[in-house]
Wavefront OBJ file of the C-alpha trace (Angstrom):
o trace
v 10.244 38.363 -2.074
v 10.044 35.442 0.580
v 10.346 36.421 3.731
v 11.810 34.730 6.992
v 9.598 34.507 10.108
v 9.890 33.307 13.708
v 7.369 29.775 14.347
v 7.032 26.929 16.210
v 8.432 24.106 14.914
v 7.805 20.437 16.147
v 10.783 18.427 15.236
v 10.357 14.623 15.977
v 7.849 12.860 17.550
v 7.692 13.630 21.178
v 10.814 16.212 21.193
v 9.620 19.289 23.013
v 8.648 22.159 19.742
v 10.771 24.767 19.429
v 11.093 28.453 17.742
v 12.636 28.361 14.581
v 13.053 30.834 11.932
v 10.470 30.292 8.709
v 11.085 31.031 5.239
v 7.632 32.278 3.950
v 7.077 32.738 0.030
v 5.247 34.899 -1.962
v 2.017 33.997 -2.093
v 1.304 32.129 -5.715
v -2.139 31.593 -7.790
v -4.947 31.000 -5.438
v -2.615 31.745 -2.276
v -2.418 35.110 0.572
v 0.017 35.619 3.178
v -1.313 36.404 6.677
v -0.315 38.297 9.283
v -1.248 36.556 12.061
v -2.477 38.235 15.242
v -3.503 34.857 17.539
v -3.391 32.037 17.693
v -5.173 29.382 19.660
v -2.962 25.970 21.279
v -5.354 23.165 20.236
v -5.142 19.503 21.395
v -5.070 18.900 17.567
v -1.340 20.638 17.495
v 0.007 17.885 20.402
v -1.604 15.168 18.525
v 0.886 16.444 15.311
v 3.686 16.666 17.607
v 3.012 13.531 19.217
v 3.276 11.517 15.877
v -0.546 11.062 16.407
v -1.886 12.249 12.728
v 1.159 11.528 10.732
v 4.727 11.321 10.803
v 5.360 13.986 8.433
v 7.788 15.723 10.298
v 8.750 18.693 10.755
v 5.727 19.986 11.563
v 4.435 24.351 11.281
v 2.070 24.069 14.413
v -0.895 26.157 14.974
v -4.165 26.199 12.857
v -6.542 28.180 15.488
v -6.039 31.608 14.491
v -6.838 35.222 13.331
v -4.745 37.724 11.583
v -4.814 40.261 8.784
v -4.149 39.549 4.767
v -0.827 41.096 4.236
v -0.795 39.998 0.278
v -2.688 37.706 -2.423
v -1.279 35.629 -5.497
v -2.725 35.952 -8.682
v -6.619 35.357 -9.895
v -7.496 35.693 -5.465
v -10.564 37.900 -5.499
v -12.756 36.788 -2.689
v -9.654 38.608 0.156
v -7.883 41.671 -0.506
v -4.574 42.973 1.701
v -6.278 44.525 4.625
v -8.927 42.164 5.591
v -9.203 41.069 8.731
v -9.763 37.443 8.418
v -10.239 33.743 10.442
v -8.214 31.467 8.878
v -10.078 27.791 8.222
v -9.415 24.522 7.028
v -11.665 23.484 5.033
v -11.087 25.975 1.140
v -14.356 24.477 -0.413
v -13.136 23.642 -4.121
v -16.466 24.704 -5.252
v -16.729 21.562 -8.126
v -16.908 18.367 -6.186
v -19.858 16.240 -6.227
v -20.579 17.829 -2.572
v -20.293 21.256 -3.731
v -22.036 20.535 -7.207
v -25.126 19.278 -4.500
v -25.673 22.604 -3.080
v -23.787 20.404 -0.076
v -20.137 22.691 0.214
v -19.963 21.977 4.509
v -19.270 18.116 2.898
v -16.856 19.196 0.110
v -14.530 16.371 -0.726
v -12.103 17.893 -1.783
v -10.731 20.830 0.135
v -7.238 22.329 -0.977
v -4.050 24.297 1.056
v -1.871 26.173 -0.129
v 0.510 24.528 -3.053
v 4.062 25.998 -2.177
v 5.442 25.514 1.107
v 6.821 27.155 3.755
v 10.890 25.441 4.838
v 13.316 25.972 7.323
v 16.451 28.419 6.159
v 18.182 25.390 4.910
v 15.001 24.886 2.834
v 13.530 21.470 4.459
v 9.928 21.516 4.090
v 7.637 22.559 6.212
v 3.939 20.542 7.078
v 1.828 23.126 8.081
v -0.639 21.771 10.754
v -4.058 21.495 9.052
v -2.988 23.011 6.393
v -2.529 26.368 8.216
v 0.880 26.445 10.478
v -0.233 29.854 12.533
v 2.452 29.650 15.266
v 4.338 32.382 13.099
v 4.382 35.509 12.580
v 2.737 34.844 9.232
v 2.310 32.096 7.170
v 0.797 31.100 3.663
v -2.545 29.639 2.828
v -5.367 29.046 0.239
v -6.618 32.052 -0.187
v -10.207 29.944 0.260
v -8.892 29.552 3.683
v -9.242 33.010 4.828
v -12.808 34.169 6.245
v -13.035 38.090 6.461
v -14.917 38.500 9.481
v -16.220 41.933 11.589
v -12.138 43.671 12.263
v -13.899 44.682 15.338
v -13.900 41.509 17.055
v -11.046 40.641 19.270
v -8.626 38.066 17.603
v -7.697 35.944 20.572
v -11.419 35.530 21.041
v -12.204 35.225 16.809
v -9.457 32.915 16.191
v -10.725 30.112 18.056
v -13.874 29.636 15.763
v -10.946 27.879 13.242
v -10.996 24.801 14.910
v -12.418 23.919 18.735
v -15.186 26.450 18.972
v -16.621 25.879 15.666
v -16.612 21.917 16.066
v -18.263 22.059 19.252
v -21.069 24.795 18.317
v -21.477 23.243 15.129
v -21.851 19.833 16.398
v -24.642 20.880 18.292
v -26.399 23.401 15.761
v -25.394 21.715 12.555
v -25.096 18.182 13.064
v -26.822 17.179 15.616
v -29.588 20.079 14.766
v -30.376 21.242 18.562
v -33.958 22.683 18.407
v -36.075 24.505 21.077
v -36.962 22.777 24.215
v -34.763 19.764 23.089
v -32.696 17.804 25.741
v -29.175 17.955 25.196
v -26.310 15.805 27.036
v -22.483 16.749 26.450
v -20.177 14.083 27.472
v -16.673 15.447 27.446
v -15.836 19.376 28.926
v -12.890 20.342 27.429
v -12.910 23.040 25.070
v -15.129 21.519 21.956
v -17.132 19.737 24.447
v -18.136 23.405 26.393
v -18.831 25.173 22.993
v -21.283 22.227 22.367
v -23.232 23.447 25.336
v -22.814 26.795 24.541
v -23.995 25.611 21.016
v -27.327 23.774 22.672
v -27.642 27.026 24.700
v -27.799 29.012 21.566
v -30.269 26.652 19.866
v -32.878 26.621 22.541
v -32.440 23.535 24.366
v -34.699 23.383 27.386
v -32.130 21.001 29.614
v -28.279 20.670 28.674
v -26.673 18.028 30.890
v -23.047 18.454 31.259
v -20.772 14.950 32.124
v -17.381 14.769 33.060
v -14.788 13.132 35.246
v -13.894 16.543 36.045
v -15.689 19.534 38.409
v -13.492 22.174 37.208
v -14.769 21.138 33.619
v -18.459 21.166 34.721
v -17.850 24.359 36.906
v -16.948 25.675 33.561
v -20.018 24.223 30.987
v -22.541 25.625 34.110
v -21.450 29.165 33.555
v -21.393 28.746 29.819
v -24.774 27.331 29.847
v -25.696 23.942 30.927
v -28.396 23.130 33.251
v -27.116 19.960 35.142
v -23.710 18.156 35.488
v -22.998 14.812 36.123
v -19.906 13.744 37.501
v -19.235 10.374 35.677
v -16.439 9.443 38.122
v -19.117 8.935 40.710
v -22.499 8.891 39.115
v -23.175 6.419 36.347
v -24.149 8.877 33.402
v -26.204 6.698 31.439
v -28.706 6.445 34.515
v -28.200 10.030 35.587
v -29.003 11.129 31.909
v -32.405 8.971 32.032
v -32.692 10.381 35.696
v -32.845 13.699 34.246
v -35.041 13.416 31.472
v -38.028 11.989 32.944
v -36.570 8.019 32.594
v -36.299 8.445 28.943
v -32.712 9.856 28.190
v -31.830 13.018 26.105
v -32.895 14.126 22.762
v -29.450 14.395 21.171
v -26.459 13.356 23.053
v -22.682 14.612 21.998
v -19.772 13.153 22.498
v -16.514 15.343 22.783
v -13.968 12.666 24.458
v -13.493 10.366 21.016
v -13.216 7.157 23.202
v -15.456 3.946 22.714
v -16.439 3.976 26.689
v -18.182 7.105 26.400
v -19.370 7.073 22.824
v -21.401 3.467 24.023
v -22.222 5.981 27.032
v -23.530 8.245 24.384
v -25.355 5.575 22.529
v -27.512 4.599 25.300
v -28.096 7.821 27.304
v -30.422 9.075 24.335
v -33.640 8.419 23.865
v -35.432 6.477 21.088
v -34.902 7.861 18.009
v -32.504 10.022 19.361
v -29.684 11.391 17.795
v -25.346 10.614 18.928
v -23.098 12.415 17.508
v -19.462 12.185 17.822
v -17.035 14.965 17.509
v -14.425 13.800 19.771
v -11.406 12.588 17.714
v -10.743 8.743 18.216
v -7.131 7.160 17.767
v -6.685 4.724 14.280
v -6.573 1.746 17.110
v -9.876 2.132 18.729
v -13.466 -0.022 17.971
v -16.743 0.103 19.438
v -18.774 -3.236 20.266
v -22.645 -2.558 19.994
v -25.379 -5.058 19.814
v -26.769 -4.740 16.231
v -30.274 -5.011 17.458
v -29.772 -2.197 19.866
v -28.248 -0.197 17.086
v -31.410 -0.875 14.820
v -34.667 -1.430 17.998
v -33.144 2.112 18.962
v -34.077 4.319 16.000
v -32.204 8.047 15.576
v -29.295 8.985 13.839
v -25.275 8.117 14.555
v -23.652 10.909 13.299
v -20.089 12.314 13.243
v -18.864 15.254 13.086
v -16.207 17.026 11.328
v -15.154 20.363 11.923
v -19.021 20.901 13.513
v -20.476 20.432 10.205
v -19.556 24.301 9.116
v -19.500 26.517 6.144
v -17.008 28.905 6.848
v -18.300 31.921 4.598
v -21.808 31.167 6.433
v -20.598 30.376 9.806
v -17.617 32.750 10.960
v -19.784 35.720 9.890
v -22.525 34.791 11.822
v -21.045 33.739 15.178
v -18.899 36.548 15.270
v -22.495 39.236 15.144
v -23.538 37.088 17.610
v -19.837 37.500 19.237
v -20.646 41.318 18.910
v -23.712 41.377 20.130
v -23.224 39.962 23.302
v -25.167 36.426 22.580
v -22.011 34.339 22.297
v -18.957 34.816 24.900
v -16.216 33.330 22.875
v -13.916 35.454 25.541
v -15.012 32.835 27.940
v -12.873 30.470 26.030
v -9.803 32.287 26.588
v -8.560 31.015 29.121
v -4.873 32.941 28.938
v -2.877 35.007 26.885
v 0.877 33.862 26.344
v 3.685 34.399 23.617
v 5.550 32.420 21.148
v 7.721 31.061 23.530
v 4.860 29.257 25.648
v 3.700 26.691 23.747
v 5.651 24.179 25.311
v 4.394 25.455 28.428
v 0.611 25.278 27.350
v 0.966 21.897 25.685
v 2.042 20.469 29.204
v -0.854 23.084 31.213
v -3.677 20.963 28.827
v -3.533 17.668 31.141
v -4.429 19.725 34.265
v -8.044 20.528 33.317
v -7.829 23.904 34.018
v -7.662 25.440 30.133
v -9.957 25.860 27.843
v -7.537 27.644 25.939
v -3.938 29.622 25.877
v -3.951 31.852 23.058
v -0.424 33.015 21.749
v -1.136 37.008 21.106
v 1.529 38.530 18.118
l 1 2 3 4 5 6 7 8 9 10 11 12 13 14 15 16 17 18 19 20 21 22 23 24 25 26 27 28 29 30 31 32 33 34 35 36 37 38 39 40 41 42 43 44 45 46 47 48 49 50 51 52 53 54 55 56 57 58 59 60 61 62 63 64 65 66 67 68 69 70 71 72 73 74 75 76 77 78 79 80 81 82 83 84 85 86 87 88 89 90 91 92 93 94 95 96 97 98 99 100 101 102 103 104 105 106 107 108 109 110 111 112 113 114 115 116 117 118 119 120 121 122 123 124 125 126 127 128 129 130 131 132 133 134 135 136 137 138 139 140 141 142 143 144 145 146 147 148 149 150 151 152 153 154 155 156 157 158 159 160 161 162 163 164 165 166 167 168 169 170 171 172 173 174 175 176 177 178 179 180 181 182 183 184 185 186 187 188 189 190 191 192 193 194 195 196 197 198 199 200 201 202 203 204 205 206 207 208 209 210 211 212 213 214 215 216 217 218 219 220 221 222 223 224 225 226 227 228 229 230 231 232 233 234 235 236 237 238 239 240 241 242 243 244 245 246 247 248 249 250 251 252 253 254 255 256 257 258 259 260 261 262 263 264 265 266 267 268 269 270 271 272 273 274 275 276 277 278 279 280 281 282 283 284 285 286 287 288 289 290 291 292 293 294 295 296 297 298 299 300 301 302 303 304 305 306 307 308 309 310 311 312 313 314 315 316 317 318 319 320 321 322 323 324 325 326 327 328 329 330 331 332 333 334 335 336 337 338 339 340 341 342 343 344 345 346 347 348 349 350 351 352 353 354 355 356 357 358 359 360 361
């Protein structure tokens, strides 16, 4: 029997979101229902309600998130009702060419649930990222539930589903961070912090933090890096080659998505270093690069989407590190707030001071 939830629903482009009631279904072939527990306010969710992915409006916010499986649809044996579970977006089908490669972190074609969720008068619901966790539950691919340790805390857990994941990753999966490497992180925010955290975990020997912002570097020292750079008031290609002995750092990450700092990026590595981009660039932007440079330089120029991750490997893993006391995703949380303070958080974002508001159920 469906049932009706409260969410936050994004309207129109621009139009502040607002808490609606949600008609959730029971979960069909291949689909669960979640309880959700929290739910992290990514930068991803104002880009939906700014019109900035697509303009399929109106828009189930909230893909960042933790909860418990309250029910499953038919032939779903990998979750069972109980688990406690990170919800992802990327369900690996399992038979792409990717997955058929022993590649499934590159699977091409990764699937969400097939019903959808609606409003009471039954307009249709896009869930963001597939997911649409600012409710009180919601419906998913079953493929898109990760049963994780139900000891870890799920304000903390959640936020592996997007930011914390695509920084860490970025640094341990794409840009493969080994021991004693130099690492420089151009961008603070949220992803841009769990890359250093990610560098941190890998070994690096020096992990240069650069941003426009002190707060933001304030924040990367404690969480790991060695050196900041203020690129207000430093130039950080020569502050990067300043630090690393003239010769610039071994893999360079850039969490801003802007072609200023990714040409930053480009030339604050060192030869045959490695770039890679997981800051999210708008359909408008271009980077100009001298093809010579681009080929005399050497390396890799990578991107990197959703930090490179296998959920079933990944969650697991970070969270006994979580556990353990090796990896403070708690730092990351940088409040607690309800439902109703979304709105709120979305506006708190442009004031550098968040990592991340978590809405707690």
């Amino acid at each position: 029997m469906a049932q009706q939830v409260q969410g936050v629903v994004a309207r129109a482009k621009g139009e502040p979101v607002r808490i609606e009631t949600i008609v959730v279904p029971d979960p069909g072939p291949g689909e669960a229902v979640v309880q959700v527990q929290a739910c992290g306010v990514c930068h991803t969710d104002l880009h939906y309600r700014e019109g900035g992915i697509n303009d399929d409006f109106p828009f189930l916010l909230g893909h960042e998130a933790a909860g418990v499986v309250e029910s499953v649809g038919e032939g779903v044996t990998d979750v069972a009702p109980g688990d406690y579970v990170i919800l992802n977006w990327r369900a690996v089908c399992g038979q792409c060419r990717a997955c058929k490669r022993g590649r499934p972190q590159y699977c091409f074609d990764t699937h969400n649930a097939k019903q959808k969720m609606t409003l009471t008068d039954g307009t249709e619901l896009s869930p963001a990222l597939g997911i649409g966790a600012f409710a009180e539950k919601t419906l998913v691919a079953a493929g898109q539930c990760t049963k994780v340790d139900p000891a870890a805390s799920p304000a903390a857990a959640g936020l592996l589903g997007c930011g914390v994941m695509a920084g860490i990753g970025a640094a341990i999966n794409t840009g493969n961070v080994g021991r004693g490497d130099s690492v420089a992180v151009i961008g603070c925010g949220g992803v841009g912090n769990a890359a250093v955290v990610g560098a941190r975990l890998a070994g690096a020997a020096k992990i240069i933090a650069v941003d426009i912002d002190d707060k933001k570097l304030e924040t990367a020292k404690s969480l790991g890096a060695t050196h900041t750079v203020n690129s207000r008031s430093a130039d950080p290609i020569e502050a990067v080659r300043e630090l690393t002995d003239g010769n610039g750092a071994d893999v360079v990450i850039e969490a801003v998505g802007r072609p200023e700092t990714y040409e930053q990026a480009f030339y604050a590595r060192d030869l045959a270093g490695t770039v890679v981009l997981v800051g999210v660039p708008t359909p408008d932007m271009r980077i100009d690069l001298p093809l010579l440079d681009v080929f005399g330089r050497g390396g890799a120029l990578k991107s990197s989407w959703y930090g490179d991750c296998l959920p079933s490997r990944d969650f697991p893993m970070l969270i006994d590190l979580y556990q353990q006391g090796r990896l403070d995703l708690d730092a990351f949380v940088t409040e607690t707030i309800e439902l109703a303070d979304v709105e709120k958080a979305f506006e708190r974002m442009h004031h550098g001071d968040v990592l991340r508001s978590v809405v707690v159920f």
